[in-house]
ZARO-730768 format. One record per residue: residue in one letter; y, x, z of N, C-alpha, C, CB in turn; residue number from 0. Coordinates in Angstrom, 1 decimal. Glycine has a CB too. Example, Ala and Ser with C-alpha at 12.3 -4.5 7.8 and 13.67 -1.06 7.14 Angstrom:
ZARO-730768
+---------+--------+--------+--------+--------+--------+--------+--------+--------+--------+--------+--------+--------+-----+
: residuo :    n_y :    n_x :    n_z :   ca_y :   ca_x :   ca_z :    c_y :    c_x :    c_z :   cb_y :   cb_x :   cb_z : num :
+---------+--------+--------+--------+--------+--------+--------+--------+--------+--------+--------+--------+--------+-----+
:       a :   -5.7 :   13.2 :    7.8 :   -4.5 :   12.3 :    7.8 :   -3.3 :   13.2 :    7.8 :   -4.5 :   11.3 :    9.0 :   0 :
:       s :   -2.2 :   12.8 :    7.1 :   -1.1 :   13.7 :    7.1 :    0.0 :   12.9 :    7.9 :   -0.6 :   14.1 :    5.7 :   1 :
+---------+--------+--------+--------+--------+--------+--------+--------+--------+--------+--------+--------+--------+-----+
This chain:
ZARO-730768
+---------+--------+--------+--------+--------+--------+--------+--------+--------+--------+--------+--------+--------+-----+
: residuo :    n_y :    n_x :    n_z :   ca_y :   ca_x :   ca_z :    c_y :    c_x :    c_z :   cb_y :   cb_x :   cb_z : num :
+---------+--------+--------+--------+--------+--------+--------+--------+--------+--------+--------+--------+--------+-----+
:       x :   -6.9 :  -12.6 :   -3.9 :   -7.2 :  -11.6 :   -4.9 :   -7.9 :  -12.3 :   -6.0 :   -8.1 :  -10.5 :   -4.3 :   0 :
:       x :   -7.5 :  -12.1 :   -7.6 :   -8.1 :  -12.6 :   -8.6 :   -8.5 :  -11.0 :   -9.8 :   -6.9 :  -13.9 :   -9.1 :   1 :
:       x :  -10.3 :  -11.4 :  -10.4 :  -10.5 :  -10.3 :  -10.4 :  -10.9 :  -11.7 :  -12.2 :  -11.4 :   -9.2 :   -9.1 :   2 :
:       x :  -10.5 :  -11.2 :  -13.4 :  -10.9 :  -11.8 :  -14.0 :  -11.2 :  -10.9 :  -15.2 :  -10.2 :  -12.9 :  -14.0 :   3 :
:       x :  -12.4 :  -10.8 :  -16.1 :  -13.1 :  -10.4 :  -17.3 :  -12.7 :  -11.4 :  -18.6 :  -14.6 :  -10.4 :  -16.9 :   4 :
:       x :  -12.5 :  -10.6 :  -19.3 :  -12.7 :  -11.0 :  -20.6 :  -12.8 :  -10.5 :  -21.7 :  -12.2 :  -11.7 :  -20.9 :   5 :
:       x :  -12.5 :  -10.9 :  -23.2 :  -14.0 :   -9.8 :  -24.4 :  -14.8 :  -10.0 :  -24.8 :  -14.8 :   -8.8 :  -24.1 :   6 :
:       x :  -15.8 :  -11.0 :  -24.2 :  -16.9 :  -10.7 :  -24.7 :  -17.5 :  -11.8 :  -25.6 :  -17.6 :  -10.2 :  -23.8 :   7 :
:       x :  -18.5 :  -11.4 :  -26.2 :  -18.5 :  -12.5 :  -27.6 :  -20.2 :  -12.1 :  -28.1 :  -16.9 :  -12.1 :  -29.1 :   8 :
:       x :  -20.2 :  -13.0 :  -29.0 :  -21.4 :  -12.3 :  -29.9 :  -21.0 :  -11.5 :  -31.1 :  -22.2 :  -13.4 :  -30.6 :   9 :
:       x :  -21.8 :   -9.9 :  -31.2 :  -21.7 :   -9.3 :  -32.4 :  -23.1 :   -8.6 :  -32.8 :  -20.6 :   -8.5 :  -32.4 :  10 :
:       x :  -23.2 :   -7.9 :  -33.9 :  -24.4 :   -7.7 :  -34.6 :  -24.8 :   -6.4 :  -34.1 :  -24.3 :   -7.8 :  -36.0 :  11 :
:       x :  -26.1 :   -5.9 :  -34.0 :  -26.2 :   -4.5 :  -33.5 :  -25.2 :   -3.3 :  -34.6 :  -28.1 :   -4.1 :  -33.4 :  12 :
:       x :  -25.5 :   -2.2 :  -33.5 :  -24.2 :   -1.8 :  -34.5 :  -22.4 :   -1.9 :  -34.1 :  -24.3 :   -2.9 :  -35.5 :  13 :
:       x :  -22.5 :   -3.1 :  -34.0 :  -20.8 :   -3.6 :  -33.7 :  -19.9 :   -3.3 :  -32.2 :  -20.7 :   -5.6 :  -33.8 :  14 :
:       x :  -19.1 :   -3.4 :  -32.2 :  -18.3 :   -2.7 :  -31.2 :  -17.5 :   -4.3 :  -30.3 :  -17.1 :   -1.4 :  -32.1 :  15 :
:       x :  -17.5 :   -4.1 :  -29.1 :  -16.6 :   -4.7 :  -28.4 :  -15.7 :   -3.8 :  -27.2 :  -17.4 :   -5.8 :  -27.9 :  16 :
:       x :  -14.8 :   -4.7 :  -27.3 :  -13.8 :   -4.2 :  -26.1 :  -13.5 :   -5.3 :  -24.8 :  -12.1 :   -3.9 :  -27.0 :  17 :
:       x :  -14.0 :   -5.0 :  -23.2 :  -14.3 :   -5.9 :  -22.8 :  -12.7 :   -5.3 :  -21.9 :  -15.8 :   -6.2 :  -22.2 :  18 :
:       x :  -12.1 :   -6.3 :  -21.2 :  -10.9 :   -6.2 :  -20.0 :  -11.1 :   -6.7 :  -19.0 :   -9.5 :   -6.7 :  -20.2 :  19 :
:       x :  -10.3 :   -6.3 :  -17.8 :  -10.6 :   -7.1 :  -16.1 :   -9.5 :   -7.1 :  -15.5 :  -11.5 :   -6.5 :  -14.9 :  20 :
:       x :   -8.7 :   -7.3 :  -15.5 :   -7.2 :   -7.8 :  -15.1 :   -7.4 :   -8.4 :  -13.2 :   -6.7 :   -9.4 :  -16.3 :  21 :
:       x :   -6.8 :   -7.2 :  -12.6 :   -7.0 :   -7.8 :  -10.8 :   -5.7 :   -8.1 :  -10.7 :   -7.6 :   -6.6 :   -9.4 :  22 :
:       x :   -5.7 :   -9.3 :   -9.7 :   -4.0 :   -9.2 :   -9.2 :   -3.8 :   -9.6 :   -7.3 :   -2.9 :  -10.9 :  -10.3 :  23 :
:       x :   -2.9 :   -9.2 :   -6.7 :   -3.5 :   -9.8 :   -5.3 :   -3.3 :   -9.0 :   -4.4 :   -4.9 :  -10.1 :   -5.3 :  24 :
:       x :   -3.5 :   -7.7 :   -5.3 :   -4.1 :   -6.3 :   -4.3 :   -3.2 :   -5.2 :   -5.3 :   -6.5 :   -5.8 :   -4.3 :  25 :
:       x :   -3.4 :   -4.1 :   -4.8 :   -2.6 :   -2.6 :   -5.2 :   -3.9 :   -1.9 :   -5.7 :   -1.8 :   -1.6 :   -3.8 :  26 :
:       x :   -3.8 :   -1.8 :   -7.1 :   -4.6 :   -2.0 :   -8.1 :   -5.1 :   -0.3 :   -7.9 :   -3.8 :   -2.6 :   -9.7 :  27 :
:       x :   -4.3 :    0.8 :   -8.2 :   -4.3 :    1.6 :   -8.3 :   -5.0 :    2.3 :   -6.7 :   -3.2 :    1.7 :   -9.0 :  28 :
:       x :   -5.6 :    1.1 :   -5.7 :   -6.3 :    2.1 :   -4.4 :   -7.7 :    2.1 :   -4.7 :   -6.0 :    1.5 :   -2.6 :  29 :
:       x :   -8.1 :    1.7 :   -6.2 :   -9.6 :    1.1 :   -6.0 :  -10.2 :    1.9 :   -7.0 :   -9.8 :   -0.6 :   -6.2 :  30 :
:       x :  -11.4 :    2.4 :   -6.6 :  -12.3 :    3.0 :   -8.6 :  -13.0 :    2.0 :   -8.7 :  -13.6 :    4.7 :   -8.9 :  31 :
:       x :  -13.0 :    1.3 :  -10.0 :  -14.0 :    0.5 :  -11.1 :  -14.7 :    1.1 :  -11.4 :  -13.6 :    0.1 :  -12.3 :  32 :
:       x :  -15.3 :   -0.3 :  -11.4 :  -16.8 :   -0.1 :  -12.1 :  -17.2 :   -1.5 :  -13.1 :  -18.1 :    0.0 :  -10.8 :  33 :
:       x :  -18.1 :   -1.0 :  -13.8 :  -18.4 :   -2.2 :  -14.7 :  -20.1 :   -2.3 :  -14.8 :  -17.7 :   -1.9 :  -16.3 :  34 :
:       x :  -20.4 :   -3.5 :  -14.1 :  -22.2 :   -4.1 :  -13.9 :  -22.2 :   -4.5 :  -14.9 :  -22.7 :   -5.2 :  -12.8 :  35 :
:       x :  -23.4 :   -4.8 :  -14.9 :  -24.5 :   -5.6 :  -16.3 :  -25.5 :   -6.3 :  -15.5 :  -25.6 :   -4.3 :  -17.6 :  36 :
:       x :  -25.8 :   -7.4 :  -16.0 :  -26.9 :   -8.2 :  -15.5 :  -27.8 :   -9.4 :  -16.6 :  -26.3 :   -8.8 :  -14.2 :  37 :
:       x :  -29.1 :   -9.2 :  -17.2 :  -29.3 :   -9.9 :  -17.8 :  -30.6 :  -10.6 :  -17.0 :  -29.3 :   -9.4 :  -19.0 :  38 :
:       x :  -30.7 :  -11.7 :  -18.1 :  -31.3 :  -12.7 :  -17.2 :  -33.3 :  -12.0 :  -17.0 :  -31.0 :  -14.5 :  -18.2 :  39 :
:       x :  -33.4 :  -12.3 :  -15.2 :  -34.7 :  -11.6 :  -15.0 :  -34.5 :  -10.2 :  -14.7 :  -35.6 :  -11.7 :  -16.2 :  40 :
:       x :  -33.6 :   -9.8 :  -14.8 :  -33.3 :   -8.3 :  -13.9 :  -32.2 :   -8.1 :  -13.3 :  -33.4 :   -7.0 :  -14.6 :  41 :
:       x :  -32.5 :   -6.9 :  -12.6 :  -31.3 :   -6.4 :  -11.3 :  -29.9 :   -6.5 :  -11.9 :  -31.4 :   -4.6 :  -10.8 :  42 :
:       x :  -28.7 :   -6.5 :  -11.0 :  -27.2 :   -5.9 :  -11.7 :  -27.5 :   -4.7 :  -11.9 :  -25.7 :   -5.9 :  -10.8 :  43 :
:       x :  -27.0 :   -4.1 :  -13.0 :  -27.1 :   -2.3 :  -12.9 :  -25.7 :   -1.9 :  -13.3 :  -28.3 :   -1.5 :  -14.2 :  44 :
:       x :  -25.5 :   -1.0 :  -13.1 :  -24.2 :   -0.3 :  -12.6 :  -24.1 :    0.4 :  -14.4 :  -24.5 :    1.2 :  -10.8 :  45 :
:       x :  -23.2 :    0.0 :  -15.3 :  -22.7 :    0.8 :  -16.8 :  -22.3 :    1.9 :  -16.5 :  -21.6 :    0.3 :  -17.7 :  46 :
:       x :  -20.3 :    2.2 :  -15.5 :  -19.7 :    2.5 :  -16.3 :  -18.9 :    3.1 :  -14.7 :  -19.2 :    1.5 :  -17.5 :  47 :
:       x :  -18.2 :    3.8 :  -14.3 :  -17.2 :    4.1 :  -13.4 :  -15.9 :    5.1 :  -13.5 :  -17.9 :    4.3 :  -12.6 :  48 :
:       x :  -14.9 :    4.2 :  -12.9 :  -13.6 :    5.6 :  -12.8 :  -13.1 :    5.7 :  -11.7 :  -12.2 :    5.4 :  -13.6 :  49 :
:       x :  -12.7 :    7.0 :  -11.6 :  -12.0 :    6.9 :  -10.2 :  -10.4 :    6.5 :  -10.4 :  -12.0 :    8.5 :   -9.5 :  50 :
:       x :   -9.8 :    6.7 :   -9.5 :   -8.0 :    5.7 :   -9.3 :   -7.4 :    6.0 :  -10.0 :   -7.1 :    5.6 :   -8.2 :  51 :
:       x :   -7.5 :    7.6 :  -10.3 :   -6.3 :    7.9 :  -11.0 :   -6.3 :    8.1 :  -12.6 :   -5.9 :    9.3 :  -10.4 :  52 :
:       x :   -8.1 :    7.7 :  -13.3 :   -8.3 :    7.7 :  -14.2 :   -9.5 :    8.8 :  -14.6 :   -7.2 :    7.6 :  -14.6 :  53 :
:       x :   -9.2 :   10.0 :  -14.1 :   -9.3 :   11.3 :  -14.6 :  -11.0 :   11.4 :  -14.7 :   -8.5 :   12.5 :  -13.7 :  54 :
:       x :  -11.4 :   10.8 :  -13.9 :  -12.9 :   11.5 :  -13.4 :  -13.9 :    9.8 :  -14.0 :  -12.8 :   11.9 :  -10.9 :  55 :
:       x :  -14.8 :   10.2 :  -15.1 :  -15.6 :    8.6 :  -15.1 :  -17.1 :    8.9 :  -15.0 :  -15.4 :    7.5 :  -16.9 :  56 :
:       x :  -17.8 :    7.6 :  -14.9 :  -19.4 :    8.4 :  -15.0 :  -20.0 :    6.9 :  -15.8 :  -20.5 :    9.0 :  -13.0 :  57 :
:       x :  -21.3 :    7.5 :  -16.1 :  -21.7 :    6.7 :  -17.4 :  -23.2 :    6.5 :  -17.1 :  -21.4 :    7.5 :  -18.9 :  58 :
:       x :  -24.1 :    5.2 :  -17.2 :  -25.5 :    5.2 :  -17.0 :  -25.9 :    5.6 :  -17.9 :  -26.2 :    4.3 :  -16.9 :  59 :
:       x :  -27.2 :    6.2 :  -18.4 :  -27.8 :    7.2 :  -19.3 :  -27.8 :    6.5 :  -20.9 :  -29.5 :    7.5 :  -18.7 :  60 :
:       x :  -28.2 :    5.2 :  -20.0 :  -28.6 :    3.8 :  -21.3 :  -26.8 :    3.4 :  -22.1 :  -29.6 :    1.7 :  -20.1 :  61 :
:       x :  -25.8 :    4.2 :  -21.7 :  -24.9 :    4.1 :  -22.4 :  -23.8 :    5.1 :  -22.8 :  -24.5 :    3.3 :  -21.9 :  62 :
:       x :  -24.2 :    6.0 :  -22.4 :  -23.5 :    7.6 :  -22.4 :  -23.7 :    7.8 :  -24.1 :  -24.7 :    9.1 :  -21.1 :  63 :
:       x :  -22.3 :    8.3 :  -24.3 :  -21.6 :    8.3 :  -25.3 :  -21.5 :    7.2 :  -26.5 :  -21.8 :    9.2 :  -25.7 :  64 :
:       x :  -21.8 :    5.9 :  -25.9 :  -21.6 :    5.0 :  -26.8 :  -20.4 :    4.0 :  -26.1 :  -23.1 :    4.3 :  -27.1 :  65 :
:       x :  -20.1 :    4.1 :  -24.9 :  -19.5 :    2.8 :  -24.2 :  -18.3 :    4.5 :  -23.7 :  -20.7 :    1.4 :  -22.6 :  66 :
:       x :  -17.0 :    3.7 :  -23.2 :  -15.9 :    4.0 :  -22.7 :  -14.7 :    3.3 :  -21.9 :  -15.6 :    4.4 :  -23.5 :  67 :
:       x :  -14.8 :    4.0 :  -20.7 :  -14.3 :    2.9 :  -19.4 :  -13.0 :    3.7 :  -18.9 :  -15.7 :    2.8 :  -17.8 :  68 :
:       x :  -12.1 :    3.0 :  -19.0 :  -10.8 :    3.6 :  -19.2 :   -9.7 :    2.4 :  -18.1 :  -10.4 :    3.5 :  -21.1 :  69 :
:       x :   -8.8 :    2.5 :  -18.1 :   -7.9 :    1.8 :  -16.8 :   -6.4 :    2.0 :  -16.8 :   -8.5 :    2.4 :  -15.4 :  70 :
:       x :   -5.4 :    1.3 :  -16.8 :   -4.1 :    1.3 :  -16.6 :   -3.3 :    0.8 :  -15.8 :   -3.7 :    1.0 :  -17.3 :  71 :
:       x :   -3.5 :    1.2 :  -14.9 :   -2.6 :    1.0 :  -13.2 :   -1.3 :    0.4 :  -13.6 :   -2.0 :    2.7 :  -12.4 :  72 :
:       x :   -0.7 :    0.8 :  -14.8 :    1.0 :    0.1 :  -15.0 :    0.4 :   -1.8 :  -15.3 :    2.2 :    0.9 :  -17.0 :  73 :
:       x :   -0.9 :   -1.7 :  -15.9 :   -1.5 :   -3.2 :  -15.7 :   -1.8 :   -3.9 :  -15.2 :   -2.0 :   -3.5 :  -15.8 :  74 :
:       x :   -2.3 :   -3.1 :  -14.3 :   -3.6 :   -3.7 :  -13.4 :   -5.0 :   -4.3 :  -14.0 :   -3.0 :   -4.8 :  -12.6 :  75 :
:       x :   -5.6 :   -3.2 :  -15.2 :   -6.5 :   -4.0 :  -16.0 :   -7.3 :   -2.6 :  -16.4 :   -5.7 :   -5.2 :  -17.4 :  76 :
:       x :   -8.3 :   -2.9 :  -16.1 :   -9.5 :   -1.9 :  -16.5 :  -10.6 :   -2.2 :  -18.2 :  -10.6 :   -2.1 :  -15.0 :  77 :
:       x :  -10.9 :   -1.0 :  -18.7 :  -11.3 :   -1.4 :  -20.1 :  -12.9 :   -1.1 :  -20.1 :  -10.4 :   -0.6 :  -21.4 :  78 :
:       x :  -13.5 :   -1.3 :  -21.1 :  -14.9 :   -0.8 :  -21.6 :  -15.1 :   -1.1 :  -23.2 :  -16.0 :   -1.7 :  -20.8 :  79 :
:       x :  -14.8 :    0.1 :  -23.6 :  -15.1 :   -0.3 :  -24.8 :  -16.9 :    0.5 :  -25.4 :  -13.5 :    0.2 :  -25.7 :  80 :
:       x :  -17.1 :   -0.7 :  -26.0 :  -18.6 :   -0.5 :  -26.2 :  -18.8 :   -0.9 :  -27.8 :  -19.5 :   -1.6 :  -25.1 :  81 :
:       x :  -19.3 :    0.5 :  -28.4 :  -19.3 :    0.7 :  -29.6 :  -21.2 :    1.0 :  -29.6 :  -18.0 :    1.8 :  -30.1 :  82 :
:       x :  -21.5 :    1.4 :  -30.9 :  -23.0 :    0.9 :  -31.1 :  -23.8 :    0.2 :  -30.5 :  -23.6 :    1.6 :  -31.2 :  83 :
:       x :  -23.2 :   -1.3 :  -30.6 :  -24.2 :   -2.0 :  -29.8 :  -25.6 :   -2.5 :  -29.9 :  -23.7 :   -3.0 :  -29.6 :  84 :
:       x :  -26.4 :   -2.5 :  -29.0 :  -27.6 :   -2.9 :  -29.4 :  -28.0 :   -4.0 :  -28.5 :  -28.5 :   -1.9 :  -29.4 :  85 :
:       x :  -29.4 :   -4.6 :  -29.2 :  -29.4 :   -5.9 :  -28.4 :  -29.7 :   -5.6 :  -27.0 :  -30.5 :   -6.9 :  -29.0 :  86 :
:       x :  -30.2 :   -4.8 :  -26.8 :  -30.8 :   -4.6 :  -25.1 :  -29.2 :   -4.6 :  -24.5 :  -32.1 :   -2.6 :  -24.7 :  87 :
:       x :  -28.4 :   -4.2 :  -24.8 :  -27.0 :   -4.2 :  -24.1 :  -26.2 :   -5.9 :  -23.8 :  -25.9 :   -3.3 :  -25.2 :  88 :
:       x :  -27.0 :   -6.9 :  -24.2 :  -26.8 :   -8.2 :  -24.2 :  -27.1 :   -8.4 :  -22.5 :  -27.8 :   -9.0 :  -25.4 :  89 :
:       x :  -26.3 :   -9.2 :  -22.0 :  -26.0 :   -9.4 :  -20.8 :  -24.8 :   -9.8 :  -20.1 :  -26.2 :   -8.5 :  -20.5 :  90 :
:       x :  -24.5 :  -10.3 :  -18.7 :  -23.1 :  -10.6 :  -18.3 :  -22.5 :   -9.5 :  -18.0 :  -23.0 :  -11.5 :  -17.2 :  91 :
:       x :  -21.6 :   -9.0 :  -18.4 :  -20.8 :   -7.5 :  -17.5 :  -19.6 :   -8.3 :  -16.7 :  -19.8 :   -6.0 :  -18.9 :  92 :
:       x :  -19.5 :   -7.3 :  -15.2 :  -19.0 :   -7.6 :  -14.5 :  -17.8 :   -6.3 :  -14.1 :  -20.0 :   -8.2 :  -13.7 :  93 :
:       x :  -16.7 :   -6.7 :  -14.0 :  -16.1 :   -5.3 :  -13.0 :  -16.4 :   -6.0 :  -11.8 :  -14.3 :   -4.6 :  -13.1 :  94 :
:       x :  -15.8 :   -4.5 :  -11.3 :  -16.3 :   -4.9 :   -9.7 :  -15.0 :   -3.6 :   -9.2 :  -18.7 :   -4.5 :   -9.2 :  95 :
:       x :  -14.2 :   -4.0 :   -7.8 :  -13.3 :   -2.6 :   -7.0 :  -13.8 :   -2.5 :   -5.6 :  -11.4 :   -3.0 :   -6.8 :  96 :
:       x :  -13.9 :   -1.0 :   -5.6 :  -14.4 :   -0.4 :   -4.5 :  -12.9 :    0.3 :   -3.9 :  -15.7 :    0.7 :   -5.0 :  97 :
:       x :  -13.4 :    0.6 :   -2.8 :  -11.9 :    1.2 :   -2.1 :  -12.6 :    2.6 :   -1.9 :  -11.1 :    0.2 :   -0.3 :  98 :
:       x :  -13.3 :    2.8 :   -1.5 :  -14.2 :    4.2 :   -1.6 :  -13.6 :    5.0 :   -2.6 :  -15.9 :    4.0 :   -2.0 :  99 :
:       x :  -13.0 :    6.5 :   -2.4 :  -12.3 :    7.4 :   -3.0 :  -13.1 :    7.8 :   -4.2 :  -11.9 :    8.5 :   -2.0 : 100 :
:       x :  -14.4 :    7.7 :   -4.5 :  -14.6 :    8.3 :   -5.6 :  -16.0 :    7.6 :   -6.3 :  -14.5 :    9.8 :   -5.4 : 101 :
:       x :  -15.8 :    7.5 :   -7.4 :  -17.4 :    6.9 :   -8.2 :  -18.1 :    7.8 :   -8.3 :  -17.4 :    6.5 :   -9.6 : 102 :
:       x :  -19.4 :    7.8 :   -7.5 :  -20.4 :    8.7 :   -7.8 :  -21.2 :    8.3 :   -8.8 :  -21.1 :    9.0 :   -6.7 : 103 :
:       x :  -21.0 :    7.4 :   -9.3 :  -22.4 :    6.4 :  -10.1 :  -24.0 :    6.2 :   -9.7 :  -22.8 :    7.1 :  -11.5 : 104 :
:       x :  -23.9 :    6.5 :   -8.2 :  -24.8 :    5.7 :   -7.4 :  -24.7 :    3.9 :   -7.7 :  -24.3 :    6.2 :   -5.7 : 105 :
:       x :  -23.5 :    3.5 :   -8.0 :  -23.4 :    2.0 :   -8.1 :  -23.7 :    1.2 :   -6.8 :  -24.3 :    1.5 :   -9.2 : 106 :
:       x :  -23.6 :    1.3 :   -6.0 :  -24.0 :    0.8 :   -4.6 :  -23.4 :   -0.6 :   -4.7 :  -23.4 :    1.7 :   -3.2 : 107 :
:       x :  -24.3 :   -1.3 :   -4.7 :  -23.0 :   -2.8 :   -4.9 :  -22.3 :   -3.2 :   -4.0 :  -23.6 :   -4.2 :   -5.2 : 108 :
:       x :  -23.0 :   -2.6 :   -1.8 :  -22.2 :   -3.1 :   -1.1 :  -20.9 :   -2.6 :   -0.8 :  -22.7 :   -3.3 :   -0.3 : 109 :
:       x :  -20.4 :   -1.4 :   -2.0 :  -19.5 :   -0.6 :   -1.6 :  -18.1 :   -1.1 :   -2.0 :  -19.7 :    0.7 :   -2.0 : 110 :
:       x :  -18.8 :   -2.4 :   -3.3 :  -17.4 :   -3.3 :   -3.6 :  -17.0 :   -4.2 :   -2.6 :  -17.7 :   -4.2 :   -4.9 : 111 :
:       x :  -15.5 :   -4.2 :   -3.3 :  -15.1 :   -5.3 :   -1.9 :  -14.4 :   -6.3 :   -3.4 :  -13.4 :   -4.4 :   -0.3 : 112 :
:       x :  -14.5 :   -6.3 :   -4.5 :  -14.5 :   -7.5 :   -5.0 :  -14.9 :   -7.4 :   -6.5 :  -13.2 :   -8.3 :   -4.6 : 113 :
:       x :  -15.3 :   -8.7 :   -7.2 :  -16.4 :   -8.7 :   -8.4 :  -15.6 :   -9.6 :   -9.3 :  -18.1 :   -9.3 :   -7.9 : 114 :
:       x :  -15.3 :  -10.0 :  -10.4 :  -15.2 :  -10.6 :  -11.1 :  -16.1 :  -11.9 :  -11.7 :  -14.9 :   -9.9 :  -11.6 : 115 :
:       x :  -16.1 :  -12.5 :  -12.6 :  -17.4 :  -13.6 :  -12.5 :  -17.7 :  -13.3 :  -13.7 :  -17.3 :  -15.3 :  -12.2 : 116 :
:       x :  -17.2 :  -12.6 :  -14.7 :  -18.1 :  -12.1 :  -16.1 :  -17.5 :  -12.6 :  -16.9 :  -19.5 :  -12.6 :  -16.3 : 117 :
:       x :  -18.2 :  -11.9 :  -17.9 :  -18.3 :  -12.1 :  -19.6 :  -19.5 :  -12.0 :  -19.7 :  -17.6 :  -11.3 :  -20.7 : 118 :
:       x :  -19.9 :  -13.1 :  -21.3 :  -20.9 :  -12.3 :  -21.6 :  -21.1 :  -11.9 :  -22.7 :  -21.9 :  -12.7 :  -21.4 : 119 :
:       x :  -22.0 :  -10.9 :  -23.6 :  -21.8 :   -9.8 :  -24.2 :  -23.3 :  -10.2 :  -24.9 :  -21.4 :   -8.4 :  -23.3 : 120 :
:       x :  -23.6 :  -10.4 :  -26.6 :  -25.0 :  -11.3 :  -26.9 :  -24.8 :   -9.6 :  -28.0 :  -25.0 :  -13.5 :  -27.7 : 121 :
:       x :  -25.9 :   -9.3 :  -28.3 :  -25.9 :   -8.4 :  -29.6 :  -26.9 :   -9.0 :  -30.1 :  -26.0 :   -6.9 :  -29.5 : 122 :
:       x :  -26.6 :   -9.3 :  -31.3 :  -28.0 :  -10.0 :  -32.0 :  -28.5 :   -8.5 :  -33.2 :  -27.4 :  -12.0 :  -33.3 : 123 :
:       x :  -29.9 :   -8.9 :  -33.2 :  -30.6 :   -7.9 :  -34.5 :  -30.6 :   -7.6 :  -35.6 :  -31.5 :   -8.1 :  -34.7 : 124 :
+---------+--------+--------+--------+--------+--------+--------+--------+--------+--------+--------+--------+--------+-----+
């Protein structure tokens, strides 16, 4: 199984990115995504989640209605697009696939069964 991220770059607060995660290996469409954050000196925290079939997402407070986590099974590649960025959103984002039927946005990290190794994502002031 290969779980790989990419997207991410430096932009100004304000500015918008679009991050991708491309899995291959596995049957893409048995898993709900999620998308972690982790900056340096604190926890992973849990952004962004969908369930399999797309329909159902949930969102951490610190990004609700600014970020949008979306997914295409004919790909195998999950999205996040993250518009008004601010610097506190500077960090590595990670997806991550759970086989568990539905995203609660508990974010439980031991519920993934596999993680990507990142991007990272700088918003300057």
């Amino acid at each position: 199984v290969q779980v790989m991220e990419s997207g991410g770059g430096l932009v100004q607060a304000g500015g918008s990115l679009r991050l991708s995660c491309t899995a291959s290996g596995l049957i893409f469409e048995n898993y709900h995504l999620s998308w972690f954050r982790q900056s340096p000196g604190k926890d992973r925290e849990g952004v962004a989640c969908i369930d399999r079939r797309g329909s159902s997402t949930r969102y951490a407070d610190s990004v609700q209605g600014r970020f949008t986590i979306s997914r295409d099974n004919a790909k195998n590649t999950l999205y996040l697009q993250m518009d008004d960025l601010k610097p506190e959103d500077t960090a590595m984002y990670h997806c991550a696939l759970s086989k568990f039927d539905y995203c609660t946005g508990a974010w439980r990290q031991y519920e993934y069964n596999y993680w990507g190794q990142g991007t990272q994502v700088t918003v300057s002031a």
